[in-house]
C-alpha positions in Angstrom: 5.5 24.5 9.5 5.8 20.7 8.9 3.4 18.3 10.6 5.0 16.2 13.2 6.3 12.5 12.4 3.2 10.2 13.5 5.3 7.5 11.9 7.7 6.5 11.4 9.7 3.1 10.2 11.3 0.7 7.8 9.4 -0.7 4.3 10.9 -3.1 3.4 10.9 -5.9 0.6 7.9 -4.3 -1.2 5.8 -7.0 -3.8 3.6 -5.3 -5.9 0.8 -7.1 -8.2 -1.0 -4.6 -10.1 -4.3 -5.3 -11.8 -6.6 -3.3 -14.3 -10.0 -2.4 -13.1 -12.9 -0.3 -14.3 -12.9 3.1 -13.0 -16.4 2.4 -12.0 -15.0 -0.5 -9.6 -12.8 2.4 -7.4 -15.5 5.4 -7.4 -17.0 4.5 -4.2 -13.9 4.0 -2.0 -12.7 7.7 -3.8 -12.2 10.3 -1.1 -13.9 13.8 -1.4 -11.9 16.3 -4.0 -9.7 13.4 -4.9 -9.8 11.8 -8.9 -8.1 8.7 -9.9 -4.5 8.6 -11.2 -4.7 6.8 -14.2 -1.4 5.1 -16.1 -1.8 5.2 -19.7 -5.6 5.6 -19.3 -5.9 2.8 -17.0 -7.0 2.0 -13.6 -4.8 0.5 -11.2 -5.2 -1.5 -8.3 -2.0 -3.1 -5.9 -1.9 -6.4 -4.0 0.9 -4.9 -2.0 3.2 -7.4 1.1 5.7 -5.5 2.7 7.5 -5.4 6.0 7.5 -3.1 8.7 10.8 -2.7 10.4 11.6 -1.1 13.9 8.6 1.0 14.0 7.9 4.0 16.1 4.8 6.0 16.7 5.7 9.3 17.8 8.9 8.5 18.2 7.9 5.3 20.6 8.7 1.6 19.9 5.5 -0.5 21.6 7.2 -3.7 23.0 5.8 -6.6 20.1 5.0 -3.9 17.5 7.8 -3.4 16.0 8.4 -5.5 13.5 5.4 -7.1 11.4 4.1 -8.0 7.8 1.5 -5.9 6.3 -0.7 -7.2 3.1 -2.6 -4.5 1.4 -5.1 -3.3 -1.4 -4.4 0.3 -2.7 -5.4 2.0 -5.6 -4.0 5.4 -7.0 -5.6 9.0 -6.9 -4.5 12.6 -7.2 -5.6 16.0 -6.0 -5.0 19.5 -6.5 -4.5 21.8 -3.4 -5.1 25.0 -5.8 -1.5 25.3 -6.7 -0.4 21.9 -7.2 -1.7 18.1 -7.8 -0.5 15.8 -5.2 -0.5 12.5 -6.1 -1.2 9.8 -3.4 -2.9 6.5 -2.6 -6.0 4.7 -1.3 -6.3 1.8 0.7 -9.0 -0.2 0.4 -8.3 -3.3 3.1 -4.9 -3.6 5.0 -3.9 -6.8 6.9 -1.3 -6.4 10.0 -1.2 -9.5 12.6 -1.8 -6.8 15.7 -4.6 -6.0 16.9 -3.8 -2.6 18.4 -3.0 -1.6 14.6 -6.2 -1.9 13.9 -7.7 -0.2 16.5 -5.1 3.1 16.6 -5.0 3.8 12.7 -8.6 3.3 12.0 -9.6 5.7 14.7 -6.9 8.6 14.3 -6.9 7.9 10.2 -10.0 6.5 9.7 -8.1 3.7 7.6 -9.2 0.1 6.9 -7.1 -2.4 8.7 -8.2 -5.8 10.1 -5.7 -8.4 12.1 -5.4 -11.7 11.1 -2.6 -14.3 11.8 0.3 -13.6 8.9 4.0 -15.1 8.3 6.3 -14.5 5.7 9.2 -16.6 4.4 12.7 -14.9 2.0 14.6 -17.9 0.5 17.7 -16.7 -2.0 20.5 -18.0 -3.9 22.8 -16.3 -6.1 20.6 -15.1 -8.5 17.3 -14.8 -7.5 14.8 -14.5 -4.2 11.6 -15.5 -3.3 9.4 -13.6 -1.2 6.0 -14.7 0.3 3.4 -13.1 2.2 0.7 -14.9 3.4 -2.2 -14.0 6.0 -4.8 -16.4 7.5 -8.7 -15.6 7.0 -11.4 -18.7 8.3 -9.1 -21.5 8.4 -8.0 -20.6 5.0 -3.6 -19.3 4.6 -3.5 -16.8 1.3 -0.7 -15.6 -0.4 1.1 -13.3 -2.3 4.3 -14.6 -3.5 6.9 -13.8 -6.5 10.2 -14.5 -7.7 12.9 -11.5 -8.0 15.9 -11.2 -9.1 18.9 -9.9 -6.5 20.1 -7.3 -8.9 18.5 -3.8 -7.9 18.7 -0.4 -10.2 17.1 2.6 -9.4 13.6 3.6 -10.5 13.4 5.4 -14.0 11.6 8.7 -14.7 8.5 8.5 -16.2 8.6 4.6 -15.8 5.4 2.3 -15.0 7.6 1.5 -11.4 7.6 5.6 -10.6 4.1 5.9 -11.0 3.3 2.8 -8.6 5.8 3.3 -6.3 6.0 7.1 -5.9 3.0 8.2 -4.5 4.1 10.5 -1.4 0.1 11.4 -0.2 -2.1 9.4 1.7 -6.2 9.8 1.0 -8.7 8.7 3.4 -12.1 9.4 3.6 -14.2 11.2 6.5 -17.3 11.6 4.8 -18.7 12.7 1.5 -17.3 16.6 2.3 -14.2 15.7 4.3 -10.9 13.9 3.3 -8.4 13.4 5.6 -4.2 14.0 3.8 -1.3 12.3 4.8 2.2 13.0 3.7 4.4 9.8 3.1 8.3 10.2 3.1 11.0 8.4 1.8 14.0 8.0 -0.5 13.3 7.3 -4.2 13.8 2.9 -3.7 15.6 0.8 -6.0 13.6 -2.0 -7.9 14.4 -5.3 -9.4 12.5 -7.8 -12.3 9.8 -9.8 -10.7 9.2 -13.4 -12.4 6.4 -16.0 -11.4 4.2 -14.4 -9.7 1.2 -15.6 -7.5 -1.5 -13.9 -5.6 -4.2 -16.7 -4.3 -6.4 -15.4 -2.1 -10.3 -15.7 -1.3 -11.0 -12.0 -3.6 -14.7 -11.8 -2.5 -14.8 -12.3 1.3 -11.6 -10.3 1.5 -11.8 -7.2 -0.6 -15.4 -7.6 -2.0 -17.0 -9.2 -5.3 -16.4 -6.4 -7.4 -13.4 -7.0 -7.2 -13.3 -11.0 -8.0 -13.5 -11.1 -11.6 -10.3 -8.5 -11.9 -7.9 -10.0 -9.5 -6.6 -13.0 -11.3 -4.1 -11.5 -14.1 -1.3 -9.1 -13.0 -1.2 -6.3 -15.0 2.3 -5.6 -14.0 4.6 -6.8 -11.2 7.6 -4.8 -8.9 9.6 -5.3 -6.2 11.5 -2.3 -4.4 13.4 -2.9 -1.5 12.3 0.2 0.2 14.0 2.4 2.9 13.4 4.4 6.0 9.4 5.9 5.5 7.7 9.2 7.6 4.1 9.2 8.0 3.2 13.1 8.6 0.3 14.0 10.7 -2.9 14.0 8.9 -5.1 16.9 8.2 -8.7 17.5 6.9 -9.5 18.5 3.2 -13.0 20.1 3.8 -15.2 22.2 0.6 -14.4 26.1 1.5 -17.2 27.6 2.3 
């Protein structure tokens, strides 16, 4: 039987800056019985803004939780369940402005989210809009901002968007013999070209120096405009005795 809807909202208005790293960079944030998803040989890594839109836990809106920016770091693994791989993601740093956020998903999912001050801004015209994320760490406002056009087609099959975008498992890490799975639902999202792109942010204090010298050319950049998303219950991966 399906696991029960633990959540359950809106993404929306989905930036995506991907960057190549070395595989060496993502080994120690990679979950138990998990590999990395490579694209054309390569290691990915997202600076990812989004919105969440009326969001409910368990069915519940919480009064001034329901609709808030999120800013995160992800990279891209699969595993195989001993009949079939499952590709997912893995977050390594995720930015919501509440603090409650922090404190429910990285004690039920053992995620990585911190709360900091965040805004957003959507300014259009006929042709084109631009999107900016931007979240406040000592004093400092960093952003994430691009340029996209308003014409939207759906996501091709085999294409560099399908492999960023359509990863339907979550991976989180217990310990080094326990991984905890998440299932992440949603219609396949239309996308549209990104132009001028720009992610300035203080790399090092926010996401680690390892990652500094690989976070200053995009590799690639996508925008979806998402859809209605389902976060399943989790459940533990553990090595079979």
């Amino acid at each position: 039987m399906p696991k029960i809807k633990f959540l359950q909202a809106d993404w929306r208005d989905l930036l995506m800056l991907n960057y190549e790293v070395p595989p060496e960079v993502l080994k120690p944030y990679l979950p138990a019985y998990t590999e990395l998803d490579l694209w054309e040989g390569k290691a990915l890594v997202s600076m990812v803004g989004f919105m969440f839109l009326n969001t409910r836990v368990l069915g519940i809106k919480w009064p001034w939780h329901v609709n808030f920016e999120e800013v995160n770091l992800r990279f891209y693994v699969r595993y195989f369940d001993g009949q079939q791989w499952k590709r997912g993601a893995v977050f390594i740093s995720e930015i919501v402005p509440l603090a409650i956020i922090p404190m429910v998903a990285n004690n039920l999912y053992n995620e990585h989210y911190k709360a900091m001050p965040m805004r957003h801004s959507v300014n259009s015209n006929d042709k084109e809009t631009e999107y900016l994320y931007e979240w406040k760490y000592k004093g400092r406002w960093n952003k994430l901002a691009a340029t996209v056009s308003n014409a939207f087609v759906p996501i091709e099959n085999g294409s560099a968007e399908e492999f960023i975008f359509e990863h339907y498992w979550g991976y989180n890490a217990i310990n080094h013999n326990t991984t905890l799975e998440y299932a992440v639902e949603h219609m396949p999202w239309n996308i549209a070209p990104v132009t001028k792109s720009i992610f300035d942010a203080d790399v090092a204090a926010l996401y680690g120096p390892a990652f500094e010298p690989y976070l200053k050319q995009p590799f690639s950049a996508f925008f979806a405009k998402g859809s209605d998303v389902a976060v399943r219950v989790a459940q533990r991966i553990k090595k079979k005795s």
